[in-house]
ZAMARGU-4260 file (C-alpha; in steps of 0.2 Angstrom, whole numbers, plus 5000, padded with zeros to 4 digits):
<rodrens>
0) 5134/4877/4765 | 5141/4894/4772 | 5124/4899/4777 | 5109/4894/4775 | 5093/4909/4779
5) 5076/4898/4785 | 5058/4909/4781 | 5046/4901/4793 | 5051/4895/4809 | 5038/4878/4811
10) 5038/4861/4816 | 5047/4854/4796 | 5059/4869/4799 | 5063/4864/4818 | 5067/4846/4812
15) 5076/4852/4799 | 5086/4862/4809 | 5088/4848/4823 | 5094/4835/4810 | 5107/4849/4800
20) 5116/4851/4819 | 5113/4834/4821 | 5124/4829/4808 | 5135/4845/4810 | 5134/4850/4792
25) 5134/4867/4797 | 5139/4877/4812 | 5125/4884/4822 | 5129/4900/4821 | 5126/4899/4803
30) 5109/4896/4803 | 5097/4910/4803 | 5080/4909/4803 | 5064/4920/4802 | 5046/4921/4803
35) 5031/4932/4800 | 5030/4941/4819 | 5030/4927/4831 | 5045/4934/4842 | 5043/4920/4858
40) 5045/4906/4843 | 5059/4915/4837 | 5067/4914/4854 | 5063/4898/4857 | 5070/4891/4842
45) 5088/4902/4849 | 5087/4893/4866 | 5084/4875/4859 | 5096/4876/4847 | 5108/4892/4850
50) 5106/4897/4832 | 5102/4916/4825 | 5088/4925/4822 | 5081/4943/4813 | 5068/4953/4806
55) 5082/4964/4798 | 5082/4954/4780 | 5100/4961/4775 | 5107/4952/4790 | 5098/4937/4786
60) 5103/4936/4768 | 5119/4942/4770 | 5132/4927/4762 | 5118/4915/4763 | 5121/4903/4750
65) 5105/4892/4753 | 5087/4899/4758 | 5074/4888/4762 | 5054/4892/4762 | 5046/4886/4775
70) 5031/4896/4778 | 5013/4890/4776 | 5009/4888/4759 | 4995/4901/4759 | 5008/4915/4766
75) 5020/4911/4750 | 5016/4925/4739 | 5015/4939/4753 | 5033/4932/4761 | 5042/4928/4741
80) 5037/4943/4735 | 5044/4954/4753 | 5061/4945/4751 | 5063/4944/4732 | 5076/4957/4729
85) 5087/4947/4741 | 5086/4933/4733 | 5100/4929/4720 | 5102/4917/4705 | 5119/4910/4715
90) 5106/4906/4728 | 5099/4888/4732 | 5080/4889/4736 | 5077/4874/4746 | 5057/4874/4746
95) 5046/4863/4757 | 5032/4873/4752 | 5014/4860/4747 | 5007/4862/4732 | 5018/4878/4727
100) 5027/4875/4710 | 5045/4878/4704 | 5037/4890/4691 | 5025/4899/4705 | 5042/4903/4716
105) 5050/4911/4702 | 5035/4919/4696 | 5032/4925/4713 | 5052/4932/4714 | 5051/4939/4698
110) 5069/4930/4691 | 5076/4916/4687 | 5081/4904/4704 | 5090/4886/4708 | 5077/4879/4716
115) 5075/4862/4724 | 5054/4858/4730 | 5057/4844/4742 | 5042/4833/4751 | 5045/4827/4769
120) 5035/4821/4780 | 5030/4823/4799 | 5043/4809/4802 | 5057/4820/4800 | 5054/4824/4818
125) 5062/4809/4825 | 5075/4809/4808 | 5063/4797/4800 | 5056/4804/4785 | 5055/4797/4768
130) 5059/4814/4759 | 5056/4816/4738 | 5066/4830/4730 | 5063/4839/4711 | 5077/4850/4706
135) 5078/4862/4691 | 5086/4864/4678 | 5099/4879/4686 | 5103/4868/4700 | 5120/4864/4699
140) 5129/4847/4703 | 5136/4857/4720 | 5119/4860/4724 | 5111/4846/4719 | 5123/4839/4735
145) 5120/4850/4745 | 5102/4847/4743 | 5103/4827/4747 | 5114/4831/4763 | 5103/4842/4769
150) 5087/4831/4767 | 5097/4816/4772 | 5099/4823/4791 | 5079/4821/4792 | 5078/4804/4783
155) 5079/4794/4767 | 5082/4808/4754 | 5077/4802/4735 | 5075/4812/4718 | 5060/4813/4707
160) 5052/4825/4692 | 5042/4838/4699 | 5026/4831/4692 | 5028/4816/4701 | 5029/4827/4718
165) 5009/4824/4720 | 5011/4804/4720 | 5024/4805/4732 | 5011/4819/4742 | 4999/4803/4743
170) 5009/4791/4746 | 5024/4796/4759 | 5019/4813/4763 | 5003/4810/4771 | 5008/4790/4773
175) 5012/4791/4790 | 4994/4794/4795 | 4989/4779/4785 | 4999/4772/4798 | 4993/4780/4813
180) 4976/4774/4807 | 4982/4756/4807 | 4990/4756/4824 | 4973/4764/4829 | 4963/4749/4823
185) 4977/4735/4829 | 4974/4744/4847 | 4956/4745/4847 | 4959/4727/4843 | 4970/4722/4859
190) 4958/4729/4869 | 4942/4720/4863 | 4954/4702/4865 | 4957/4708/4884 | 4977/4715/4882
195) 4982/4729/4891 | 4985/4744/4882 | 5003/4747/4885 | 5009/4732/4884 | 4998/4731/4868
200) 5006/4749/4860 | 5024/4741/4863 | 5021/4723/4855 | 5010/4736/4839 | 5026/4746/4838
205) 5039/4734/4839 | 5029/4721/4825 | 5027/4736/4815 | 5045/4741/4813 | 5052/4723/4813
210) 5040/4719/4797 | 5047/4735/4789 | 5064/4729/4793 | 5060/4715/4784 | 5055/4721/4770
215) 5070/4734/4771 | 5083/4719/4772 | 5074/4706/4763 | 5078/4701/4745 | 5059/4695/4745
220) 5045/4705/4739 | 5031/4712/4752 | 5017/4697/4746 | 5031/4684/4747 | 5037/4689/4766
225) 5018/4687/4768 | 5016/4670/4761 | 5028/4663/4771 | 5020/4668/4788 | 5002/4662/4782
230) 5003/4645/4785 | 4986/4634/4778 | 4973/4631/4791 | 4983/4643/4804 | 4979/4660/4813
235) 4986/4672/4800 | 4976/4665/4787 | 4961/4668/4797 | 4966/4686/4798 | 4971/4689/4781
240) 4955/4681/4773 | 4946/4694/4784 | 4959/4708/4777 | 4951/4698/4760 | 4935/4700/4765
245) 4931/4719/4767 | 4943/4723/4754 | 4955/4733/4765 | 4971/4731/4749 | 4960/4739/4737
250) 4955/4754/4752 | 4975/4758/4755 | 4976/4759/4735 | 4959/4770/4734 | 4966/4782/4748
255) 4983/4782/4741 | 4975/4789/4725 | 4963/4800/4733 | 4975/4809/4742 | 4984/4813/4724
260) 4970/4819/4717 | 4969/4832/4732 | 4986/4834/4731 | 4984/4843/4714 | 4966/4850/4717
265) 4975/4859/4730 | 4991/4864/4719 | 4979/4871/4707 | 4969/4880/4718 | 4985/4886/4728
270) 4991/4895/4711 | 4974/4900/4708 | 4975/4910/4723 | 4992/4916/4722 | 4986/4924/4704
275) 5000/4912/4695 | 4999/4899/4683 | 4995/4882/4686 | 5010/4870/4692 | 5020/4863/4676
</rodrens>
């Protein structure tokens, strides 16, 4: 990247930002950013991270190369459609926009683009995300690169089809709350057995991570690295058969498929509103 100019200045664009100096893939100076009218965030961003920032769209899309949208989906037509005749077929349109289709940003800018639509996650704020990226078909092999570097300083970066961007949405996009959730409960849990709750977050965490280490390193599958720990007659099989029980598998799967079904509903609904066709 020479450049890179960053519409929206939230919490996805400030770990995206954080993770690109991170991993020095561009000079700070390089990096511009934007918003709508929210001149103290603008600054903020500045001080935290010395990059650059302007309301004056010829100076922010002056030699950019990339361009990433990262406003809230329901500002895209409004923002795509004010910075439209900057934005070049040379261009790489990085979009972390929900619900908002390859097809809807080009019908919104009025011309053909290289666009890349990528999922993160709230991870990418500590660098942890588990991001999914579609491309199109004018993204080039330079820029299909540059897309998987830039994603990588948040995370684990992996390509999909567009159409699969949904299952991914409800699986590792809103994933970490399933998480949180889970964590929530095993607390609740500590405190009813008499353990203090510090000392309980810390053994939570560090289980958590450690069993997803596991399964990371592990040649085993998930239900065999389980197996092994439930011995017959012992404590984990107690707590499993419990699991069992109130069918709690067969919950995570149903929530898993719930949150795709909103996922489209609100893609559809998304283009309905921004008066373009549903998502391809």
């Amino acid at each position: 990247m020479k450049k890179i100019a960053i519409v929206g200045a939230g919490s996805m664009a400030e770990a995206l930002i954080s993770g690109i100096l991170e991993d020095h893939l561009i000079d700070r100076k390089n990096i511009w950013v934007t918003n709508n009218s929210n001149e103290k965030r603008l600054e903020s961003l500045k001080e935290r991270y010395g990059i650059s920032s302007t309301y004056d769209l010829d100076t922010l899309f002056d030699d950019a190369d990339v361009v990433m949208l990262a406003m809230k989906p329901k500002d895209a037509d409004r923002a795509i459609m004010t910075i439209r005749h900057h934005l070049t077929e040379q261009m790489l349109v990085v979009s972390v926009l929900a619900g908002v289709s390859m097809n809807t940003i080009e019908s919104l800018a009025e011309k053909s683009l290289s666009i890349a639509r990528a999922m993160p996650n709230t991870s990418a704020a500590v660098g942890k995300s588990a991001t999914a990226i579609a491309i199109n078909s004018r993204v080039t092999d330079k820029q299909h690169e540059t897309t998987k570097q830039l994603f990588a300083t948040v995370g684990l970066a992996r390509f999909v089809e567009e159409e699969q961007l949904d299952a991914v949405t409800g699986l590792s996009g809103s994933g970490p709350a399933y998480i949180y959730y889970l964590i929530e409960a095993m607390e609740n849990s500590a405190a009813e057995i008499g353990l203090e709750k510090e000392m309980a977050q810390e053994l939570i965490v560090q289980t958590l991570i450690g069993a997803a280490e596991m399964v990371k390193h592990s040649s085993k599958s998930p239900e065999q690295l389980r197996r092994e720990v439930t011995s017959p007659g012992g404590t984990t099989e107690a707590g499993v058969k419990v699991l069992e029980e109130h069918g709690v598998q067969q919950a995570f799967i149903s929530c898993i498929q719930a949150a795709t079904a909103q996922s489209k509903k609100m893609g559809n609904a998304l283009c309905s509103q921004l008066k373009v066709g549903k998502p391809s």
